[in-house]
N, CA, C and O atoms as a GROMACS GRO file, in nm:
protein
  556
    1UNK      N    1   5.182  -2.178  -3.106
    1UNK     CA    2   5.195  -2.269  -2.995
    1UNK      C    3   5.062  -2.341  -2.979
    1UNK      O    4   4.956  -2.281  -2.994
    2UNK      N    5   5.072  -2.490  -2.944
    2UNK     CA    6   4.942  -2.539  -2.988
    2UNK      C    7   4.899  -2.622  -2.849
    2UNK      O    8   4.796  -2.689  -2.841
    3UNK      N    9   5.023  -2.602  -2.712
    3UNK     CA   10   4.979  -2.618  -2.601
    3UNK      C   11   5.074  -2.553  -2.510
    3UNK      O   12   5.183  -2.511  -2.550
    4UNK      N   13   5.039  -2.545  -2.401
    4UNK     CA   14   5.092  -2.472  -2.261
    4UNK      C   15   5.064  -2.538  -2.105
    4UNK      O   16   4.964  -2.481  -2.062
    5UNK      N   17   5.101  -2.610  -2.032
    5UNK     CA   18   5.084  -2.677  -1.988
    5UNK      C   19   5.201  -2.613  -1.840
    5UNK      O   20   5.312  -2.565  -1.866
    6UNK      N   21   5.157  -2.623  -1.720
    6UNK     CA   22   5.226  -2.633  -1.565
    6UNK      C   23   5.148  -2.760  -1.468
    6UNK      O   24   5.037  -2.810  -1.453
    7UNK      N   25   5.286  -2.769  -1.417
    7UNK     CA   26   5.249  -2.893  -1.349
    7UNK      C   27   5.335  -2.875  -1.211
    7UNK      O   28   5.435  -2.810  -1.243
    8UNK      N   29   5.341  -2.906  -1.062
    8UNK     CA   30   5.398  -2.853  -0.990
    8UNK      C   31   5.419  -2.929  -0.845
    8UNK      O   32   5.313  -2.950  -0.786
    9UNK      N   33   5.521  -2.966  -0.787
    9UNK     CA   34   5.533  -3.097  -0.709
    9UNK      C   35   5.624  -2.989  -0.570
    9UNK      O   36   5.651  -2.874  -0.606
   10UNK      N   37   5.664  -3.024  -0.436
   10UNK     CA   38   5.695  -2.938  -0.320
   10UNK      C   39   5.828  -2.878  -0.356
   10UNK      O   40   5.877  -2.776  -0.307
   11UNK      N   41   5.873  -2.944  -0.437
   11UNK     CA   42   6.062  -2.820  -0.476
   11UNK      C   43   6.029  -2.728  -0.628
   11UNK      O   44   6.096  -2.630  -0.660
   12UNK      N   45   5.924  -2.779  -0.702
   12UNK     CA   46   5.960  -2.748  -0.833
   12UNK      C   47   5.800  -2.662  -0.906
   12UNK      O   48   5.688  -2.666  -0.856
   13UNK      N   49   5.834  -2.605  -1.012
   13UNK     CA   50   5.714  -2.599  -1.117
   13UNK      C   51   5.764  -2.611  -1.200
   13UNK      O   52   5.878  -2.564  -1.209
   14UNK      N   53   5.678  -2.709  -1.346
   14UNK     CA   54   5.716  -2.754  -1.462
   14UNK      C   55   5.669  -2.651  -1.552
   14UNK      O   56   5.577  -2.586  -1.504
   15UNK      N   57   5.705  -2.617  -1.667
   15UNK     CA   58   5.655  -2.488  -1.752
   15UNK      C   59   5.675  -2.593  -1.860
   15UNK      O   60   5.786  -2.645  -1.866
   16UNK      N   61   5.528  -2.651  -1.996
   16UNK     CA   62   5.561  -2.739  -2.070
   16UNK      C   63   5.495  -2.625  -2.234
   16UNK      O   64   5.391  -2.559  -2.236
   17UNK      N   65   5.552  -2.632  -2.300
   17UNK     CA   66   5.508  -2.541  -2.420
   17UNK      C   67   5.529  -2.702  -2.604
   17UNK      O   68   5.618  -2.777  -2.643
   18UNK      N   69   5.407  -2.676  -2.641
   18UNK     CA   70   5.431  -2.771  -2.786
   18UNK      C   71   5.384  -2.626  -2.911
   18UNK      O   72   5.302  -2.536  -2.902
   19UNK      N   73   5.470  -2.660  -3.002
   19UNK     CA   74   5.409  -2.577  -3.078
   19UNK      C   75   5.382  -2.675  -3.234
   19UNK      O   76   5.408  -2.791  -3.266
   20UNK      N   77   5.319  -2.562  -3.301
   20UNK     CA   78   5.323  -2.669  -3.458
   20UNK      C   79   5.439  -2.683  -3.492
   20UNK      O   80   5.472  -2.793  -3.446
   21UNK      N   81   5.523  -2.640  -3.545
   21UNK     CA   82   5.660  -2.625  -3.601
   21UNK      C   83   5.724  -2.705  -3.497
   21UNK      O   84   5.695  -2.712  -3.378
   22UNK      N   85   5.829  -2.774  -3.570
   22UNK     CA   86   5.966  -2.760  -3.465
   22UNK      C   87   6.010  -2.676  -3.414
   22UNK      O   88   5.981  -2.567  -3.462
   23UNK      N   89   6.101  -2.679  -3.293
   23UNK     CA   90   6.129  -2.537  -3.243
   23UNK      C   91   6.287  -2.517  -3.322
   23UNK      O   92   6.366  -2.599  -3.369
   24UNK      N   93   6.288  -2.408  -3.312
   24UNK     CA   94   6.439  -2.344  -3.369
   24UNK      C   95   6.572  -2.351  -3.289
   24UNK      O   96   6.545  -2.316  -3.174
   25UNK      N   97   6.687  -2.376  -3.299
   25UNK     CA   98   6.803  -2.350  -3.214
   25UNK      C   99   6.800  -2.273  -3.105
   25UNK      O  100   6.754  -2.159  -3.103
   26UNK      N  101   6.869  -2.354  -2.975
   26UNK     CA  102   6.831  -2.264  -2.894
   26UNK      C  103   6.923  -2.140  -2.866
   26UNK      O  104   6.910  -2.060  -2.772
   27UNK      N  105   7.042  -2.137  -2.988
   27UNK     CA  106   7.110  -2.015  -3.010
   27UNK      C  107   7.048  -1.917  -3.079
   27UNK      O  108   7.130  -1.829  -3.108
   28UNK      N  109   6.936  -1.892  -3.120
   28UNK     CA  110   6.836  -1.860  -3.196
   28UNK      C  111   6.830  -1.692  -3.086
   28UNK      O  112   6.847  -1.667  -2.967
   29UNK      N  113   6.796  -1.614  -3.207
   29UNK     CA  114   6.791  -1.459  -3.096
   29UNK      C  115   6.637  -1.462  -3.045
   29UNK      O  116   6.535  -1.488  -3.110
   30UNK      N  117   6.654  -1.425  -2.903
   30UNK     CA  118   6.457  -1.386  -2.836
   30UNK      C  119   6.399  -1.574  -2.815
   30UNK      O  120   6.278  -1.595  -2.800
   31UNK      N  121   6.481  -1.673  -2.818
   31UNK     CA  122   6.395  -1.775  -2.834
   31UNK      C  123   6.349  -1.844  -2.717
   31UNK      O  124   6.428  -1.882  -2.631
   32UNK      N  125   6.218  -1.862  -2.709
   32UNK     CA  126   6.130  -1.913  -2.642
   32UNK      C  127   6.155  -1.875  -2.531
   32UNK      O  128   6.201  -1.954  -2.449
   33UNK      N  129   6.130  -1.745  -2.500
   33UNK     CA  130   6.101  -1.673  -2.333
   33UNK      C  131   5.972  -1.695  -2.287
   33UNK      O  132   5.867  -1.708  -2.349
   34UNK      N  133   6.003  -1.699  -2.143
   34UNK     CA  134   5.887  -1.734  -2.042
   34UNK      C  135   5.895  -1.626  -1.942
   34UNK      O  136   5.995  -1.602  -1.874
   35UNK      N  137   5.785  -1.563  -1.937
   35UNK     CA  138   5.784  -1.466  -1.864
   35UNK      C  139   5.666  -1.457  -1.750
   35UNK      O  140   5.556  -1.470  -1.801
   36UNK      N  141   5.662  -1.442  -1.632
   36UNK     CA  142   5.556  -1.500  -1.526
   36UNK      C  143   5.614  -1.390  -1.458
   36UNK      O  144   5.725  -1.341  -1.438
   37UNK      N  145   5.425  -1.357  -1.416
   37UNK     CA  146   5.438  -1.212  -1.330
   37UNK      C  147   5.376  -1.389  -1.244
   37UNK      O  148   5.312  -1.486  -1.285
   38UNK      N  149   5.456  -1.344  -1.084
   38UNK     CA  150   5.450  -1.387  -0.956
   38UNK      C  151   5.363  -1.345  -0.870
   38UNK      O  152   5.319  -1.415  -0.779
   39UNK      N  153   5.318  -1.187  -0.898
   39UNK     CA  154   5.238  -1.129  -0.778
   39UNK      C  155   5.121  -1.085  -0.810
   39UNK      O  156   5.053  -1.008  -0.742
   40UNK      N  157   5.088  -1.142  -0.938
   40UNK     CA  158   4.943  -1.066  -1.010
   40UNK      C  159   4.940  -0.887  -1.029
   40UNK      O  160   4.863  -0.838  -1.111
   41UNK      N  161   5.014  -0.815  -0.960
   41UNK     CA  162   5.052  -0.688  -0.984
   41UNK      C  163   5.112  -0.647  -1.106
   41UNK      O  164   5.227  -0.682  -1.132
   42UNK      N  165   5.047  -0.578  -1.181
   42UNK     CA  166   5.089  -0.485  -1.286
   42UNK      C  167   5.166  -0.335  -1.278
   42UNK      O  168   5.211  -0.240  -1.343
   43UNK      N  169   5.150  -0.380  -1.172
   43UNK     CA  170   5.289  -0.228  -1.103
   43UNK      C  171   5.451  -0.286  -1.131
   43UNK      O  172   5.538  -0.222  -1.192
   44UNK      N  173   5.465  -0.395  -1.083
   44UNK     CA  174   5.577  -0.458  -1.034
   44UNK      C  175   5.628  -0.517  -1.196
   44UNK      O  176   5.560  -0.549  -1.294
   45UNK      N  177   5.772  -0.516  -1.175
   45UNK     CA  178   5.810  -0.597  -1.299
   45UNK      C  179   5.803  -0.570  -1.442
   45UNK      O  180   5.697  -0.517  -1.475
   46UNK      N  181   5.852  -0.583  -1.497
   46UNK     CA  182   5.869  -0.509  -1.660
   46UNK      C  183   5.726  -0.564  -1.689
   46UNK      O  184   5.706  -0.685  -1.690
   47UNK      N  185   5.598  -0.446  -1.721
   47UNK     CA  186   5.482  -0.446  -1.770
   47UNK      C  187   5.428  -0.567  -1.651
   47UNK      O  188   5.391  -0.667  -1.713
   48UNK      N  189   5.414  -0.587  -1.499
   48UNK     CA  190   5.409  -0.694  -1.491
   48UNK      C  191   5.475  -0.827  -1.479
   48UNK      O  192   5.452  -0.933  -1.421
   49UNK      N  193   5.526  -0.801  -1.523
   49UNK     CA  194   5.635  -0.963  -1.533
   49UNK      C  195   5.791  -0.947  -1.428
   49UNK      O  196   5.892  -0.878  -1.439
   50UNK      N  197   5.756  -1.024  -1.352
   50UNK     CA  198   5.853  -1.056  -1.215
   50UNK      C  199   6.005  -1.127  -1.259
   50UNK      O  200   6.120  -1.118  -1.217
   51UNK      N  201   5.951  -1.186  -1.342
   51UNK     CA  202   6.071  -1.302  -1.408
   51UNK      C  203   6.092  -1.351  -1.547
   51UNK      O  204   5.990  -1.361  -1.615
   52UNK      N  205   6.181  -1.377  -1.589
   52UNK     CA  206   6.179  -1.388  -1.713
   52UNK      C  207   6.285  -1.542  -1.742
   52UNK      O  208   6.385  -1.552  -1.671
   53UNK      N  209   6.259  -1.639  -1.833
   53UNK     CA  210   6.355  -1.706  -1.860
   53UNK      C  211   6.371  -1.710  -2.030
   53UNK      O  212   6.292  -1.691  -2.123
   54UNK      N  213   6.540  -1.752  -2.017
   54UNK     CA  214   6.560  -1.722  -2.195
   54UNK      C  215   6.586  -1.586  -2.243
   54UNK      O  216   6.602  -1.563  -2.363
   55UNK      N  217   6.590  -1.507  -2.164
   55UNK     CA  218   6.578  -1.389  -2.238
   55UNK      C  219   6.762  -1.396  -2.243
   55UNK      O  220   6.821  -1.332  -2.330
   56UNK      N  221   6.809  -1.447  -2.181
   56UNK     CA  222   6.958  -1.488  -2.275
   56UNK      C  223   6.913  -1.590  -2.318
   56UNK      O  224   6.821  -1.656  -2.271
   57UNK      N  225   6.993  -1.615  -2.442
   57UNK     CA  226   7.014  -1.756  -2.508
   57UNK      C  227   7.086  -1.870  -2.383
   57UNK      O  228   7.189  -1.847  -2.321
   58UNK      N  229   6.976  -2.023  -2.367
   58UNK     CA  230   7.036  -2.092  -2.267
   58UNK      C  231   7.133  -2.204  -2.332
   58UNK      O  232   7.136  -2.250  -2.446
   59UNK      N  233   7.208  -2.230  -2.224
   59UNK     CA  234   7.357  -2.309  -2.280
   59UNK      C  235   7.288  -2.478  -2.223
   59UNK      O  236   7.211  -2.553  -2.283
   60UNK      N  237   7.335  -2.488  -2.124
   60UNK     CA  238   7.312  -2.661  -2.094
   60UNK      C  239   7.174  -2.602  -2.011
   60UNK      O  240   7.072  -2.670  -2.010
   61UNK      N  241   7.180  -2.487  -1.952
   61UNK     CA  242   7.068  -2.488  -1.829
   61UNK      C  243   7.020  -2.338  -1.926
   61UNK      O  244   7.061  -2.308  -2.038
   62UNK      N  245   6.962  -2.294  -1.873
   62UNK     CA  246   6.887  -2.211  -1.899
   62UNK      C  247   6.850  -2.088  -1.818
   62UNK      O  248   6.808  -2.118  -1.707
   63UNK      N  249   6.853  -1.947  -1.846
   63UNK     CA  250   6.903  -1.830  -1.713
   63UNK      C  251   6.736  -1.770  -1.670
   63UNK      O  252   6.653  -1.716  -1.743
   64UNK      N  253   6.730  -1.805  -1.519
   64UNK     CA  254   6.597  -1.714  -1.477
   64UNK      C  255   6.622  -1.602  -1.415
   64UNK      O  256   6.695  -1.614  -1.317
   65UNK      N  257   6.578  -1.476  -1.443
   65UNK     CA  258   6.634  -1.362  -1.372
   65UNK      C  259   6.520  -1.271  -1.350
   65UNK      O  260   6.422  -1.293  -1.420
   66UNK      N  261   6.513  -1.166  -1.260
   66UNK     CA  262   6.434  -1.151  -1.216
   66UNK      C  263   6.411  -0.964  -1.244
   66UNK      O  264   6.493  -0.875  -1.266
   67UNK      N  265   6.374  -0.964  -1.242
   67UNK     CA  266   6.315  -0.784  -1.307
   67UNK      C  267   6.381  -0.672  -1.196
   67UNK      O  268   6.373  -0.670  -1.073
   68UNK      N  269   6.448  -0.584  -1.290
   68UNK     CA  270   6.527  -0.465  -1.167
   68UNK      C  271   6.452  -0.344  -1.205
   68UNK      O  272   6.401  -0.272  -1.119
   69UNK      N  273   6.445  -0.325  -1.298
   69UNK     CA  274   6.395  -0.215  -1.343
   69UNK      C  275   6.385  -0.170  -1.508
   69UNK      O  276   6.488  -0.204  -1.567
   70UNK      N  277   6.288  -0.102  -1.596
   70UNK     CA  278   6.275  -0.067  -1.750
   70UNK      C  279   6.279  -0.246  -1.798
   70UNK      O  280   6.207  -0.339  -1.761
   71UNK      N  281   6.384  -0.240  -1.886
   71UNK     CA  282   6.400  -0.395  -1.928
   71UNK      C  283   6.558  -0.428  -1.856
   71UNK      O  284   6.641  -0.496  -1.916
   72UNK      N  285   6.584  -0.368  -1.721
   72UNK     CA  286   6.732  -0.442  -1.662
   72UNK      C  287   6.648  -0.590  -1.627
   72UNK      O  288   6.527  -0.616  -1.629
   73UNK      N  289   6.772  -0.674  -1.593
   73UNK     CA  290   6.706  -0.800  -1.503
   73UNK      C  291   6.823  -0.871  -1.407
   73UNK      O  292   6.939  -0.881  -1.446
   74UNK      N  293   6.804  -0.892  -1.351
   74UNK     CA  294   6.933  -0.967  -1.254
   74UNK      C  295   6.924  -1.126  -1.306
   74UNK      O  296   6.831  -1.167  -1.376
   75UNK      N  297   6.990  -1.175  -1.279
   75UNK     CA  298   7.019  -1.338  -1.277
   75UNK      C  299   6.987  -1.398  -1.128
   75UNK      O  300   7.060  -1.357  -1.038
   76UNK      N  301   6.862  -1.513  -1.087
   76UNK     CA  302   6.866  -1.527  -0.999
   76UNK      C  303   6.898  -1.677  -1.000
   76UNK      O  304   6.891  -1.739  -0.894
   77UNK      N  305   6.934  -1.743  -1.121
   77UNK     CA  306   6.971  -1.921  -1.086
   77UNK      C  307   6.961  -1.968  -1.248
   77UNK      O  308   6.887  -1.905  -1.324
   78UNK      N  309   7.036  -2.077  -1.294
   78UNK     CA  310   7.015  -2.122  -1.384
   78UNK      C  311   6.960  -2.237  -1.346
   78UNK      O  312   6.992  -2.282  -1.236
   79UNK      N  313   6.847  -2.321  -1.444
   79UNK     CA  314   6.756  -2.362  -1.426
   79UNK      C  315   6.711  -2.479  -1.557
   79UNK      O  316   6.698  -2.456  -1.677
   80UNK      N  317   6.697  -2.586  -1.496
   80UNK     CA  318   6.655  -2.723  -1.604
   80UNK      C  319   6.601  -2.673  -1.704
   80UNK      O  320   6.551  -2.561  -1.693
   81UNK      N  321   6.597  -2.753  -1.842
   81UNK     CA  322   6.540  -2.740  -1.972
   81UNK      C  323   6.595  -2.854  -2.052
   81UNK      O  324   6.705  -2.909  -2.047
   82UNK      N  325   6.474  -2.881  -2.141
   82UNK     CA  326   6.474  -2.988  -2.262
   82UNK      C  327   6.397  -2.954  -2.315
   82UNK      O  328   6.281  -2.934  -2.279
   83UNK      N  329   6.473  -2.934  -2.465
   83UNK     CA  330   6.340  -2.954  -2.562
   83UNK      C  331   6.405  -3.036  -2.700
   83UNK      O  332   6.522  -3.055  -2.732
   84UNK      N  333   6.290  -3.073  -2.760
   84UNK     CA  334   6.287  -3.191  -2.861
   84UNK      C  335   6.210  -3.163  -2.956
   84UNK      O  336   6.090  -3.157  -2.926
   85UNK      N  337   6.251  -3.133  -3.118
   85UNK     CA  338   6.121  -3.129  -3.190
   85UNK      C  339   6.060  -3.012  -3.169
   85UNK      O  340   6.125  -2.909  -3.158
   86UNK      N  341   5.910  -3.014  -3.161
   86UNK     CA  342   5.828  -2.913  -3.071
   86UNK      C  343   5.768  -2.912  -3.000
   86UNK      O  344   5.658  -2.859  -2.990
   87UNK      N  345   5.862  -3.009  -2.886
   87UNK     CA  346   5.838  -2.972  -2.723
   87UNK      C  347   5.955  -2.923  -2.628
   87UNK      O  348   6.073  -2.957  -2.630
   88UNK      N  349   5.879  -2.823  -2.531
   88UNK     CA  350   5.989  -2.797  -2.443
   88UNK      C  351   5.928  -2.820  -2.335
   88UNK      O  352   5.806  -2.819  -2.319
   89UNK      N  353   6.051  -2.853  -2.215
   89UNK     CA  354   6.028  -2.840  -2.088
   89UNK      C  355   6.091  -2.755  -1.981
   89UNK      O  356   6.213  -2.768  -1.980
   90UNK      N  357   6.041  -2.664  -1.884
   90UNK     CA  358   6.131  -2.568  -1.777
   90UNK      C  359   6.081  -2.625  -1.660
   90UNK      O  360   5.965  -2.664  -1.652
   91UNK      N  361   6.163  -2.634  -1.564
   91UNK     CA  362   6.204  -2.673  -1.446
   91UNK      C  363   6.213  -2.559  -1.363
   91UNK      O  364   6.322  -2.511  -1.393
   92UNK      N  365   6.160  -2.484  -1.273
   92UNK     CA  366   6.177  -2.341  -1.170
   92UNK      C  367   6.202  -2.446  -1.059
   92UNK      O  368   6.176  -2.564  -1.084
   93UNK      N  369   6.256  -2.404  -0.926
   93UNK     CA  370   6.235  -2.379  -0.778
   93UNK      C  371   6.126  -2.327  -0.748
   93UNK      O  372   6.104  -2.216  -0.796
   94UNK      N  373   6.020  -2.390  -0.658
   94UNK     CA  374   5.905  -2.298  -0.630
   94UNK      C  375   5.956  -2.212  -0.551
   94UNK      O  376   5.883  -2.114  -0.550
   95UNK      N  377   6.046  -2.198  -0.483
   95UNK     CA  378   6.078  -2.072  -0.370
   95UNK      C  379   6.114  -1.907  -0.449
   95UNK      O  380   6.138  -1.798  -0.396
   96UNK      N  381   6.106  -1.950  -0.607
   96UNK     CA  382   6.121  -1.801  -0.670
   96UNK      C  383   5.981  -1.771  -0.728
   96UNK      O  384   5.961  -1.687  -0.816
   97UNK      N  385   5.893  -1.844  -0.675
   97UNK     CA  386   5.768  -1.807  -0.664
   97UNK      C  387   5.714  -1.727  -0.560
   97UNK      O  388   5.608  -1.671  -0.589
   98UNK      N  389   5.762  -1.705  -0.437
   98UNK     CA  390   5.701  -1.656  -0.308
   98UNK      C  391   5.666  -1.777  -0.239
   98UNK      O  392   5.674  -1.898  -0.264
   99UNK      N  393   5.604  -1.674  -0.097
   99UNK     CA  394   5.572  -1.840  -0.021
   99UNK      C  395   5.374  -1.825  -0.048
   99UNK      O  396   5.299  -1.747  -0.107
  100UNK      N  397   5.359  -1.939   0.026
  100UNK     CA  398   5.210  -1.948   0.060
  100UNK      C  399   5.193  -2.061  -0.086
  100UNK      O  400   5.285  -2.133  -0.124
  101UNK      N  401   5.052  -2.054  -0.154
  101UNK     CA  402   5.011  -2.138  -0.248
  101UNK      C  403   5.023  -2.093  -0.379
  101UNK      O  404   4.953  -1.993  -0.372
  102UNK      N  405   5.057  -2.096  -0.476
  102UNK     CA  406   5.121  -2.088  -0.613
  102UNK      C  407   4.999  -1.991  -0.679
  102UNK      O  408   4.881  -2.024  -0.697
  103UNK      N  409   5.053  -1.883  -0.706
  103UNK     CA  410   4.905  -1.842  -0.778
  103UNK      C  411   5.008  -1.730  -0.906
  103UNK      O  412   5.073  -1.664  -0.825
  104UNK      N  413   5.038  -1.696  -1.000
  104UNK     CA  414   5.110  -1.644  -1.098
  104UNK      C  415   5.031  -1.678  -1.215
  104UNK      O  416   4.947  -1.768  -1.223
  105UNK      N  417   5.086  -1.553  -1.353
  105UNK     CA  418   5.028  -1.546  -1.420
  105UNK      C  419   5.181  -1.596  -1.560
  105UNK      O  420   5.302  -1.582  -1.541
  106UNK      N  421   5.125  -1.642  -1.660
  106UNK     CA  422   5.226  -1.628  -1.756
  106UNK      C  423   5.210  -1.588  -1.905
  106UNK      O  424   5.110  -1.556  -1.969
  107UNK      N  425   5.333  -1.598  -1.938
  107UNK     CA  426   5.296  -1.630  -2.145
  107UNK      C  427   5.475  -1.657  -2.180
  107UNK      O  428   5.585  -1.661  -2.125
  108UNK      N  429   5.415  -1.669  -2.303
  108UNK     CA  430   5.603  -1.751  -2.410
  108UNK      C  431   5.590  -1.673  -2.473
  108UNK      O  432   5.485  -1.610  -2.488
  109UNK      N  433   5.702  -1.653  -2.531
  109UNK     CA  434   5.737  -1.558  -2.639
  109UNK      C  435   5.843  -1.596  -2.725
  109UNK      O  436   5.949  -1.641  -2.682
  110UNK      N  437   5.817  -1.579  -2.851
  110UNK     CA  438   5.955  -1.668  -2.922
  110UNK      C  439   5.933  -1.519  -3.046
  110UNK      O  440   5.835  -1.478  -3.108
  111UNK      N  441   6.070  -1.476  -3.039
  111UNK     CA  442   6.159  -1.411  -3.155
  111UNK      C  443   6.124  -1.286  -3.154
  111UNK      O  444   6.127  -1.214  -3.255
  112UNK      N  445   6.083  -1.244  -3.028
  112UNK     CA  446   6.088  -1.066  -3.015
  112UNK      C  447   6.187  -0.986  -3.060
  112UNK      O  448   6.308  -0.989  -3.036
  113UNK      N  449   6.131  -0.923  -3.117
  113UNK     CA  450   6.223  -0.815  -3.162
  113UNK      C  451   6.269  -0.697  -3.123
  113UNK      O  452   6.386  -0.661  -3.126
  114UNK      N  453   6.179  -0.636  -3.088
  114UNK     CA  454   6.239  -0.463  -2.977
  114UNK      C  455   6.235  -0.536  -2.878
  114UNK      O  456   6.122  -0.581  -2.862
  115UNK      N  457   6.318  -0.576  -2.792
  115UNK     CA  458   6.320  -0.570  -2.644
  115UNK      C  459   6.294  -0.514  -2.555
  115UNK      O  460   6.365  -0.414  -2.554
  116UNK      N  461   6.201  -0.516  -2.431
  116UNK     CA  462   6.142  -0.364  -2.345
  116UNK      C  463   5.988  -0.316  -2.405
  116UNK      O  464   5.902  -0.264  -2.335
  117UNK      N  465   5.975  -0.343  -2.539
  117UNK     CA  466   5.830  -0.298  -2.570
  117UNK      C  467   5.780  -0.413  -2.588
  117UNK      O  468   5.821  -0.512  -2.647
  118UNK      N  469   5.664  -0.385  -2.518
  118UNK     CA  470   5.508  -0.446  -2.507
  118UNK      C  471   5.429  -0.434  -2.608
  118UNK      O  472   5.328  -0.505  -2.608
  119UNK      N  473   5.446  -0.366  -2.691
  119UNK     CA  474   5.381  -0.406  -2.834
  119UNK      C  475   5.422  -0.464  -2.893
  119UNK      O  476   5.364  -0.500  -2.995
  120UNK      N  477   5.566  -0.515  -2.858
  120UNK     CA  478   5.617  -0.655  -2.982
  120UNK      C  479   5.547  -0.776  -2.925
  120UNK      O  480   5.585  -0.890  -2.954
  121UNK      N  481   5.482  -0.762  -2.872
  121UNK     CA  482   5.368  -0.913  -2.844
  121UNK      C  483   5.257  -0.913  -2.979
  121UNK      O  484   5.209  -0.993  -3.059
  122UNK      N  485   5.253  -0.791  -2.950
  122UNK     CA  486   5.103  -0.782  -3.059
  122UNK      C  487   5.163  -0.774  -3.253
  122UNK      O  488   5.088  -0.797  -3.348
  123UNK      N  489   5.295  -0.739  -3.263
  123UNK     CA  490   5.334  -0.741  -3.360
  123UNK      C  491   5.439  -0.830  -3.419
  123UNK      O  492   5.480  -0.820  -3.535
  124UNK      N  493   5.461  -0.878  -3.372
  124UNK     CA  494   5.609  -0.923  -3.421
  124UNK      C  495   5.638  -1.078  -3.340
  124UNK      O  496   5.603  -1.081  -3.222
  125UNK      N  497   5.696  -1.197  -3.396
  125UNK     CA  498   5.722  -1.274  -3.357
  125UNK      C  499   5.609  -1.372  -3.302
  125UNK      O  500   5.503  -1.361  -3.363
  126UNK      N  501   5.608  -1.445  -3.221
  126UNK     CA  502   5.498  -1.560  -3.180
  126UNK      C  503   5.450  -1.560  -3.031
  126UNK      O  504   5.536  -1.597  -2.952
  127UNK      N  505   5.327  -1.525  -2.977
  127UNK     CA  506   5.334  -1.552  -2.813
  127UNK      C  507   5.150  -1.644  -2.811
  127UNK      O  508   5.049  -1.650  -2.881
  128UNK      N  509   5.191  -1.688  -2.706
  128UNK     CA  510   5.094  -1.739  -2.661
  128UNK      C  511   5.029  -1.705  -2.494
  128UNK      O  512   5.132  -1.687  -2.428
  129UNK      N  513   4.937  -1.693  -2.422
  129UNK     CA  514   4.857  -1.680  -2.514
  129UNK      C  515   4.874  -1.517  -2.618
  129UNK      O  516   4.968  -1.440  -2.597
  130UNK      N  517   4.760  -1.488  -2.736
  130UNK     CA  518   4.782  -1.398  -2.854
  130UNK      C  519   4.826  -1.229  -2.746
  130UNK      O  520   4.822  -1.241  -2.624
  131UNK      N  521   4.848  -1.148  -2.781
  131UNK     CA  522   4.850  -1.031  -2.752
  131UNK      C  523   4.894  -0.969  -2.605
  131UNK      O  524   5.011  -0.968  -2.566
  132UNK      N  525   4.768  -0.911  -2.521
  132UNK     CA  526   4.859  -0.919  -2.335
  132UNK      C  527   4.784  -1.022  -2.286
  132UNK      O  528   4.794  -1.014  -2.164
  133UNK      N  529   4.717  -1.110  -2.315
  133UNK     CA  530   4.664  -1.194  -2.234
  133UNK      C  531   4.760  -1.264  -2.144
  133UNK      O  532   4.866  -1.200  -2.149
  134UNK      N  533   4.770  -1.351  -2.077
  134UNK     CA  534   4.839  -1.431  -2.000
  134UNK      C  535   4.772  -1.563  -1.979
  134UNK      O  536   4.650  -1.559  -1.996
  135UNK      N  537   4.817  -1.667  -1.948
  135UNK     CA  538   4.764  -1.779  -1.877
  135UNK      C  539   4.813  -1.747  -1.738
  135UNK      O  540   4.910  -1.682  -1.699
  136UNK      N  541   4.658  -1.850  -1.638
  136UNK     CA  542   4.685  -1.816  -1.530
  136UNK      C  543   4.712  -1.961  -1.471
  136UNK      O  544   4.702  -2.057  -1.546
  137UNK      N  545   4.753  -1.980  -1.316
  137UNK     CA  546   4.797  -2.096  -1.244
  137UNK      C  547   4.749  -2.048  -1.122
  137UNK      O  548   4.774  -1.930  -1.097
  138UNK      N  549   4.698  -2.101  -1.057
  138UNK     CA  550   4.677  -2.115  -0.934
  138UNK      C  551   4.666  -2.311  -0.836
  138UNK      O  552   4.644  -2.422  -0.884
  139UNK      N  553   4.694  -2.268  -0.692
  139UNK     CA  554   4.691  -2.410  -0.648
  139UNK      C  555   4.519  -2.379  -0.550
  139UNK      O  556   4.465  -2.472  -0.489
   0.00000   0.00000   0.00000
């Protein structure tokens, strides 16, 4: 991935990802998940991570769901997407952010393979940023 980019206006946050390659079908297994811990807590959320999108394959919209427990997740809204080539774009509701001023952490992940383990970042498939790092956002 050769950029990562949020951008964020009073209803919405934009999630923008380019990579070298074209991107692959978006029937493609594991492809291009976005995963954003919301509360900066590493207690909360699978390893951290509050929310997840993509982790189904998306149809016209794309599924954001939100962490129950191990690797369960609920469905909390389907949610804008385009991508072209090797760019994509995600569309959230800021209100599945929390309230107050935007502060969350993220990363992408394209073509995981064990599902639930946290070492398929470091082994297997593509994330950005490399390993557990995260990118951060704040307003």
């Amino acid at each position: 991935m050769t950029a990562a980019r949020v951008a964020r206006d009073a209803q919405h946050v934009y999630f923008y990802i380019e990579t070298a390659a074209p991107l692959t079908p978006h029937t493609d297994p594991a492809w291009m998940r976005l995963f954003i811990d919301t509360d900066s807590d590493a207690k909360t959320g699978w390893e951290g991570y509050d929310l997840v999108v993509n982790r189904q394959a998306p149809g016209k919209k794309a599924i954001l769901e939100k962490h129950a427990s191990g690797w369960v997740w609920n469905k909390l809204a389907e949610v804008a997407y385009r991508y072209e080539g090797n760019r994509m774009e995600i569309r959230i509701p800021r209100k599945y952010f929390g309230l107050g001023p935007l502060r969350f952490q993220f990363k992408w992940s394209d073509n995981m393979q064990e599902n639930g383990n946290i070492m398929d970042f470091l082994v297997n498939g593509d994330v950005a940023p490399a390993g557990r790092f995260n990118y951060a956002f704040s307003e």
